[in-house]
N, C-alpha and C positions, 0 to 999 in steps of 0.2 A: 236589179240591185241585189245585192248580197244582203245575209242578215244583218253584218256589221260592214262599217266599211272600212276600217281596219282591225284586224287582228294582231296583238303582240304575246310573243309567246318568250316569257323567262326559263331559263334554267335553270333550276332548282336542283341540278342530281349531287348528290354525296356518293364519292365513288373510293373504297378505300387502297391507302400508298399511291393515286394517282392524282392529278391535279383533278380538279372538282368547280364548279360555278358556285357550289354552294360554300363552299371555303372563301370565298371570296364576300359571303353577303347578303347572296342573290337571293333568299328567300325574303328576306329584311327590306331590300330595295325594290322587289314585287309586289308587296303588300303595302310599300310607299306608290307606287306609280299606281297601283289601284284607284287606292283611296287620293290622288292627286288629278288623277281624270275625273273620279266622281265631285270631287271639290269644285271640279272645274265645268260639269255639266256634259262632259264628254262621253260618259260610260252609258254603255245600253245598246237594242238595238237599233240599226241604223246610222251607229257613231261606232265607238270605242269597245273593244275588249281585251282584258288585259288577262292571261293565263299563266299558269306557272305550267311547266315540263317538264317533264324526264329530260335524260340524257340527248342533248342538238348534235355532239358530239364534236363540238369545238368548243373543248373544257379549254385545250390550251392557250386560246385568246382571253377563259374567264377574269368576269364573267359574262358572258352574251345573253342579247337578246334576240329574235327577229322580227321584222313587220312585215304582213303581209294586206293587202296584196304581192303587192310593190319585190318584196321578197330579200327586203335589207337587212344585213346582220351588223350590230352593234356591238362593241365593248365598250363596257362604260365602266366607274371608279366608284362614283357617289350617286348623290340625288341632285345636284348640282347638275352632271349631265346628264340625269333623265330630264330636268327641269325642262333641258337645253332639246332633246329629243321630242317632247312631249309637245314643245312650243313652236321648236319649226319645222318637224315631222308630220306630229301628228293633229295640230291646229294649221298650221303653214303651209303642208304640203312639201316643206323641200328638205330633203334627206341633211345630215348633220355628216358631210363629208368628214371631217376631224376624226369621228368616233367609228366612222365604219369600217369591217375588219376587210372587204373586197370593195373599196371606192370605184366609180368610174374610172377605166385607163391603169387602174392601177394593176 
């Protein structure tokens, strides 16, 4: 078993005259999914780790996130869809097809 058994890693980079994740929020909405897994009992090891990032370098989907193992990249708007990630991702198990920026098939 791994330390955590998921990993999500936000983008946080501020990048300047380019598009950015963190012009979107993303530092704001990481520190909400933090503190929403630990509300939730999820954070720590053997569960949940939620990290901010440098530059993933798909500013232009921001702003994203990924999960790993698994290795799904998200764009999301609010906390409304982290809500939505957090519950059938990362409690669920089944990726949130809507928000991912490489769906199956697609």
């Amino acid at each position: 078993m791994t330390h955590y058994q998921r990993h999500v890693f936000f983008c946080t980079n501020q990048r300047d005259g380019e598009p950015a994740c963190a012009d979107c929020g993303s530092k704001r909405l990481q520190k909400y999914a933090k503190e929403r897994c630990k509300a939730l009992g999820l954070h720590g090891p053997g569960q949940v780790r939620i990290n901010r990032a440098g530059c993933l370098g798909r500013c232009e989907w921001g702003p994203v996130l990924v999960v790993y193992p698994e290795g799904v990249w998200y764009s999301y708007v609010d906390e409304h869809d982290l809500d939505e990630i957090i519950q059938s991702h990362l409690i669920d198990g089944r990726p949130v097809e809507r928000l991912m920026i490489d769906p199956p098939g697609g």
